[in-house]
C-alpha positions in Angstrom: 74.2 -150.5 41.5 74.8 -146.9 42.8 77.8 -146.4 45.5 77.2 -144.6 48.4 78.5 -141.3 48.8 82.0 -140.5 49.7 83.2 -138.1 52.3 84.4 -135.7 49.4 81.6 -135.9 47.9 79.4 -134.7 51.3 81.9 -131.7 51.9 81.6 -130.7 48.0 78.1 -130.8 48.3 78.1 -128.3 51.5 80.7 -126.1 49.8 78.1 -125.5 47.6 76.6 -121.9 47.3 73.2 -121.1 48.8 72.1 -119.9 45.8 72.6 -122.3 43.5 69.7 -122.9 41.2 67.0 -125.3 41.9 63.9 -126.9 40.5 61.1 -125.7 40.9 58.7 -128.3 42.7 55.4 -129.2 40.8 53.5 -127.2 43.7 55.4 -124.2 42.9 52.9 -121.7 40.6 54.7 -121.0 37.3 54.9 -117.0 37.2 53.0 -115.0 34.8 55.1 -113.1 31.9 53.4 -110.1 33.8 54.3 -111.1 37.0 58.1 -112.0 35.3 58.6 -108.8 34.1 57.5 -107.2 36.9 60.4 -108.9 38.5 63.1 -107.6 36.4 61.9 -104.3 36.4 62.5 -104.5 40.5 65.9 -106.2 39.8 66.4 -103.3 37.4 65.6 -100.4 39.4 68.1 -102.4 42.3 70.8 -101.5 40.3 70.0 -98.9 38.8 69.8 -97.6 42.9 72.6 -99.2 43.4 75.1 -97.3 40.7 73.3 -93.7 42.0 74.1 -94.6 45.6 77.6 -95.5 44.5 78.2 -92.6 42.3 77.1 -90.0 45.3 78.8 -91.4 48.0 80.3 -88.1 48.6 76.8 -86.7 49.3 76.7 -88.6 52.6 79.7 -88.0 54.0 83.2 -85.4 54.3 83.4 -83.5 50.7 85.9 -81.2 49.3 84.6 -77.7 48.8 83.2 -77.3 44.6 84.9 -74.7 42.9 84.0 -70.9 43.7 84.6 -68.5 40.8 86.9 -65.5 42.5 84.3 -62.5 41.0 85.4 -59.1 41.5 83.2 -58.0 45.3 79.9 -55.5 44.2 81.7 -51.7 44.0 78.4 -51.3 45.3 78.3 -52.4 49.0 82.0 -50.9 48.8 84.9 -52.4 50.9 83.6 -53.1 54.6 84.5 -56.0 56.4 81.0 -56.9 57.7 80.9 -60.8 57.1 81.9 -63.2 59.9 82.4 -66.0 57.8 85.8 -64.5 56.6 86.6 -63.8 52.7 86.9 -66.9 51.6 84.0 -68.7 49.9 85.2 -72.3 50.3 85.5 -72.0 54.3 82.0 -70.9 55.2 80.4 -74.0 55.9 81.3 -75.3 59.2 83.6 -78.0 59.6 80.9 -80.2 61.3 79.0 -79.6 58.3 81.6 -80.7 55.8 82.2 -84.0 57.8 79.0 -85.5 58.2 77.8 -84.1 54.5 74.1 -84.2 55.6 72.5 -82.7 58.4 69.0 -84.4 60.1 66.7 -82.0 58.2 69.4 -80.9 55.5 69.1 -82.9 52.4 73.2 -82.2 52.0 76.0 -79.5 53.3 77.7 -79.9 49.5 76.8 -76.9 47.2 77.8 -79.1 44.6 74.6 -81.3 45.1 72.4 -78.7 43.4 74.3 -78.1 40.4 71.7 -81.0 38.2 69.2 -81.1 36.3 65.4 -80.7 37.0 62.8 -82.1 36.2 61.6 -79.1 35.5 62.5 -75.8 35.9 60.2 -72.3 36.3 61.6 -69.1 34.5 59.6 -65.5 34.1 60.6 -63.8 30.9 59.9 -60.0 30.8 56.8 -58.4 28.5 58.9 -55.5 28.0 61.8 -56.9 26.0 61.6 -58.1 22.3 63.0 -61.1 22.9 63.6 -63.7 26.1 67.2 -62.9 27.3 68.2 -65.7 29.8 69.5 -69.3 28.8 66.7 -70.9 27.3 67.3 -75.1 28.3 64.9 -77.8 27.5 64.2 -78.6 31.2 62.1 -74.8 31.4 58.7 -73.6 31.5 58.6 -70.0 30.6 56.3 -67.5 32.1 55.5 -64.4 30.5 53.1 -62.5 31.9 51.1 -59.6 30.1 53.1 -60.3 26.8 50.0 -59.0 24.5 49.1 -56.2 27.0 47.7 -55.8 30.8 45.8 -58.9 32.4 42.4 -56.6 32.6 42.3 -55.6 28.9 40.3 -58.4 27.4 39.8 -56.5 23.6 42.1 -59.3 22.2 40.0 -61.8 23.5 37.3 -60.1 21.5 38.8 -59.2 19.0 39.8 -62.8 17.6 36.3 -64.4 18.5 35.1 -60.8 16.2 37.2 -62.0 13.1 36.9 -65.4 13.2 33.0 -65.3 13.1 33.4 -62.6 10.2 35.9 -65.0 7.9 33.5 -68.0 9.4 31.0 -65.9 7.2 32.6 -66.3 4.3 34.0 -69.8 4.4 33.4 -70.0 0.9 35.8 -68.0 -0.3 39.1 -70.8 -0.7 41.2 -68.6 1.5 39.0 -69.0 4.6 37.8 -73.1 3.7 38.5 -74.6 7.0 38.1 -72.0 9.4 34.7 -72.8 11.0 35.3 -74.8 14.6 36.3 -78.5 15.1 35.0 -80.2 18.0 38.3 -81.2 19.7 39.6 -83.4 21.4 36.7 -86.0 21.9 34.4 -82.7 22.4 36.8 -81.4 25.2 36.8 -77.7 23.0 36.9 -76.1 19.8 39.5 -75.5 17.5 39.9 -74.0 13.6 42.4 -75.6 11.1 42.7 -72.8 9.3 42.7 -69.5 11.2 45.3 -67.5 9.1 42.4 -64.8 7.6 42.7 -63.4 11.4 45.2 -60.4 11.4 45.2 -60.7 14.8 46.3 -64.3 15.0 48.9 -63.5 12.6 50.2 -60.8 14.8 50.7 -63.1 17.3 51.8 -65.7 15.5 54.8 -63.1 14.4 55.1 -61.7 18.0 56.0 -65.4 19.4 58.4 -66.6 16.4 60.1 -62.9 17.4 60.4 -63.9 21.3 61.5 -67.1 21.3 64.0 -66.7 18.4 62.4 -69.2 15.9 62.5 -69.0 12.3 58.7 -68.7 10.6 59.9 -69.5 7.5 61.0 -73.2 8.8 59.1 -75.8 9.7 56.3 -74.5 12.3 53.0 -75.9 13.5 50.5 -73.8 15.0 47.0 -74.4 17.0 43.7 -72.3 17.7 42.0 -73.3 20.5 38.7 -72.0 22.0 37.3 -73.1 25.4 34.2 -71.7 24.5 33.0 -71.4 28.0 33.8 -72.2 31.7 33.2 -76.0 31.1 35.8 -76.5 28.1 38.8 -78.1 29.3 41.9 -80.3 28.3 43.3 -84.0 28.5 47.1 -84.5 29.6 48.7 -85.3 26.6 52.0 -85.2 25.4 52.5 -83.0 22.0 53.4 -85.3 19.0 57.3 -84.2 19.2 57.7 -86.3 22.2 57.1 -89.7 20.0 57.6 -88.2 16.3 61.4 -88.3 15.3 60.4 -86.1 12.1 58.5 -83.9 14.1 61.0 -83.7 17.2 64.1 -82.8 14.0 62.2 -79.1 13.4 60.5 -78.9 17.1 61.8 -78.3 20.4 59.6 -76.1 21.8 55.5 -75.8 22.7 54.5 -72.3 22.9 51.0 -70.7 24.2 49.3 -67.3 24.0 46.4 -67.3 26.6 43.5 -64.6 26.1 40.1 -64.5 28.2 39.2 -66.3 31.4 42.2 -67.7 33.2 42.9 -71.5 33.1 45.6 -73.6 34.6 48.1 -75.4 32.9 48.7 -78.1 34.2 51.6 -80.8 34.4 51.6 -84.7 35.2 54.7 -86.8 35.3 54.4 -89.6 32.6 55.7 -92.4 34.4 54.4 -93.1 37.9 56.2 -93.3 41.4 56.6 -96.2 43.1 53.8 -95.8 44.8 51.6 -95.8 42.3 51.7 -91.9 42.2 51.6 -88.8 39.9 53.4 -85.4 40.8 51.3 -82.8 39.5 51.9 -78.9 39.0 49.8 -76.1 38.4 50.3 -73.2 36.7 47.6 -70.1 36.1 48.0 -68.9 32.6 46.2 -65.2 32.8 44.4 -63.0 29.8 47.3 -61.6 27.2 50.1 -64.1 29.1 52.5 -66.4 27.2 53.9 -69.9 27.9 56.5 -71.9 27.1 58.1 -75.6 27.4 60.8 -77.2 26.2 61.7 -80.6 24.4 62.8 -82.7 27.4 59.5 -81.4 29.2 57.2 -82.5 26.8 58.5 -85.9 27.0 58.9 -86.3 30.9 55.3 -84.8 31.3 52.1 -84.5 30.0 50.3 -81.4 30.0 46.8 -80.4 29.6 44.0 -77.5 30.7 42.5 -78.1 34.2 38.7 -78.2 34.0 37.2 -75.9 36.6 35.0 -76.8 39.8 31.0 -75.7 39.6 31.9 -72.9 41.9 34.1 -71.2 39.8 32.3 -71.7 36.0 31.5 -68.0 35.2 30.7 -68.9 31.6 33.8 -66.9 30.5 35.6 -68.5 27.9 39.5 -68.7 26.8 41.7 -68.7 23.7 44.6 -70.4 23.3 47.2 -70.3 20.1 50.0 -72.5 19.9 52.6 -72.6 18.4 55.9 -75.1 17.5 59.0 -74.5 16.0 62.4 -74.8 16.9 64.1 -72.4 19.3 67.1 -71.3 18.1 68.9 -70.6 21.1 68.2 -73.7 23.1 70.6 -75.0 24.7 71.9 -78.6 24.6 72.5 -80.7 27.7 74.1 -84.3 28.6 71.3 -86.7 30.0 68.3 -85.8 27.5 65.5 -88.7 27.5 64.8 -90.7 24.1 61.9 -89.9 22.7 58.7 -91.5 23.7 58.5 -95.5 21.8 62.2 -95.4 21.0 62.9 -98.6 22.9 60.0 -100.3 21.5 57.4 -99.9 24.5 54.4 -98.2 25.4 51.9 -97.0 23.2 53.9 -94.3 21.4 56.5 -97.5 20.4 56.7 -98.6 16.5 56.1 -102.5 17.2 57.6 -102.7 13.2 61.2 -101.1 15.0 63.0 -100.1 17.3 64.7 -97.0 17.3 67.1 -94.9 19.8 65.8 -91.6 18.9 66.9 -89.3 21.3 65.2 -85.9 22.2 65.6 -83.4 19.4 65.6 -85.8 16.7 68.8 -87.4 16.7 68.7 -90.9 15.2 70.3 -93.6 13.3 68.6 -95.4 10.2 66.2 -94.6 7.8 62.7 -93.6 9.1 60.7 -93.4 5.7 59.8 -97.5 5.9 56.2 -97.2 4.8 54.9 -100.5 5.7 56.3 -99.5 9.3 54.9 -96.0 9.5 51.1 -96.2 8.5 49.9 -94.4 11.3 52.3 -91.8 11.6 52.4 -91.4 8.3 48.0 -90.4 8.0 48.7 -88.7 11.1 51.5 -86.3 9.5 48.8 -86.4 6.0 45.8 -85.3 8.4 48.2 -82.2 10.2 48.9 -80.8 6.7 45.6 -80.3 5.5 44.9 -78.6 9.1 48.1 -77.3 9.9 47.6 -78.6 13.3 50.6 -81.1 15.3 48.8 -83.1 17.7 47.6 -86.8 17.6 43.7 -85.9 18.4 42.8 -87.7 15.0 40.8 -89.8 17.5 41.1 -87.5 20.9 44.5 -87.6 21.4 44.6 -88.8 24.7 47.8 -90.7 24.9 48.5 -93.0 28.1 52.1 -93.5 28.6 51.3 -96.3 30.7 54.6 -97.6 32.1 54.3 -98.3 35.6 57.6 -98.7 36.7 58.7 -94.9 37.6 61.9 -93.4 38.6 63.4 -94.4 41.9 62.7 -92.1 45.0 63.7 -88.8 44.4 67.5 -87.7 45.6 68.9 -84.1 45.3 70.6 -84.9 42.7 69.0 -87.9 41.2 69.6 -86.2 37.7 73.4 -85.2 37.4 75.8 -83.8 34.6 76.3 -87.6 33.1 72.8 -89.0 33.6 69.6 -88.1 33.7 66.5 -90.4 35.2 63.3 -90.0 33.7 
């Protein structure tokens, strides 16, 4: 016979927290795994806003001036007092500025706030030095315009179609098997595996390695492409050093000659926004121009050749070599993403592992587990015998279908210690 409840008993039970778990009523539909993991991704991305919010506090509010380098003044503009703000770097901004942090079209009064990481970051390198002279980072798409002579000259163009054809024409010889054009890319255009009885090719081959500081006598991959006319295009894709730890150890850097028509480059983020979104960028790549991007780029975008609208098919076609090696002169930086699969997701993911690979190669454990690595392995078996590096055995186009995204983007949502992607 059950007792009735005491008073105690009543006040412990309304001391009770509100969210103390419950059972679910029979009613109550049981949530999908889908829907389940949709739910901790949310709960996820909470606190993932949460830290960021708390970690920038400073942002939103009063901040103490960053640190201003006391440069000697340009001998140039010689010694005249012409600047209102006073001599002092540090005192410039306003007081009102400094206190409220944040203005109600100003993103944030603290110089400090733009000292992080892009997503991606736009450099020109000049045609008329040997090699690219500014800090070459991982983040950085590289422009070089007119590397291989004026815009207008199209006799390279020429040229390479000229003595491909005429070693085409003698495929029989064993130096030149291979070199007769590939449909590519599920028919998207036309490449050669073996290209190397080109002098031409060769000479840019050489130019690029000479540019970018890599080694030709280390581990490099190179491409021929052809968009034999107006209506050849590309895929996004990401290039196999995003999801290949052996690949990624002796490659951090995609590299593009462009000769013929111009094309646009183009850039998607992998992972969507919240709102289901893409950011995309656009970048002309012109006759005899060069392009580059690093590591971290190819593994926070895809990239691809933007087909062109009926109104602008001339029937002018475009050549592309590629080539990818490791840049010497890189430079390292804190808040690099793994690389594509490492945590065991997506489709670049080795469902046999998990590793923690992280950009540039960097891993733990052995990776030569053949039972494991099947795929990668005919992959890596195919690129030898055509001294390609893509995975287009069956068109290449890789979806990196993770829907969660990064949060809404801060100024400086990618810091010195962390980086979102």
């Amino acid at each position: 016979m059950s007792s009735s409840p005491t008073q105690t008993d009543k006040e412990n039970l309304l001391n009770q927290p509100l969210s103390a778990p419950r059972d679910r009523s029979e009613n109550e539909p049981v949530k999908s795994r889908r829907e389940r993991s949709r739910s901790r991704d949310r709960q996820e991305q909470d606190r993932r806003n949460d830290r960021h919010n708390a970690a920038n506090k400073s942002t939103t509010g009063a901040f103490k001036y960053y640190e201003v380098v006391k440069a000697p003044p340009d001998e140039k503009l010689g010694d005249v007092k012409d600047d209102p703000r006073g001599n002092d770097p540090t005192t410039r901004i306003t007081k009102k500025a400094t206190g409220r942090g944040h203005g109600r079209n100003t993103e944030s009064f603290d110089p400090a706030s733009t000292l992080v990481r892009p997503d991606l970051r736009i450099q020109i390198g000049s045609p008329a030095l040997e090699t690219y002279n500014k800090p070459l980072k991982h983040d950085d798409v590289v422009i070089v315009p007119e590397l291989f002579g004026p815009e207008e000259n199209w006799d390279l163009y020429y040229k390479l179609v000229e003595e491909m054809r005429e070693i085409q024409q003698e495929s029989d010889k064993k130096e030149n098997k291979g070199s007769e054009w590939i449909s590519w890319h599920e028919g998207a255009h036309l490449i050669s595996k073996n290209p190397k009885g080109s002098p031409t090719y060769n000479m840019i081959i050489d130019r690029l390695c000479e540019y970018f500081s890599i080694d030709k006598s280390k581990d490099v991959g190179t491409r021929f492409n052809w968009y034999r006319d107006s209506s050849d295009w590309k895929p996004f894709h990401h290039d196999s050093a995003a999801f290949n730890p052996q690949r990624a150890r002796n490659q951090n850097i995609t590299i593009g000659a462009s000769f013929g028509a111009t094309r646009e480059l183009a850039f998607i983020r992998a992972k969507e926004y919240d709102n289901g979104e893409k950011c995309k960028l656009y970048f002309p790549q012109v006759n005899n121009g060069v392009f580059s991007f690093g590591r971290d780029a190819n593994i926070l975008w895809k990239h691809g050749v933007n087909a062109l609208p009926p109104d602008e098919q001339d029937g002018k076609g475009r050549i592309s070599i590629i080539l990818w090696g490791l840049a010497s002169k890189a430079i390292e930086e804190d808040g690099s993403p793994p690389l594509l699969g490492s945590d065991g997701r997506g489709p670049h993911a080795n469902k046999g592992r998990h590793h923690n690979h992280r950009g540039g190669g960097r891993h733990n454990g052995r990776r030569d587990d053949r039972r494991h690595h099947h795929n990668d392995h005919r992959r890596q078996h195919d690129d030898r015998r055509g001294g390609h590096n893509h995975d287009d055995r069956r068109g290449g186009y890789n979806h990196h279908n993770d829907r969660r995204g990064p949060p809404p983007r801060h100024h400086d949502d990618r810091g010195y210690n962390g980086r979102r992607y």
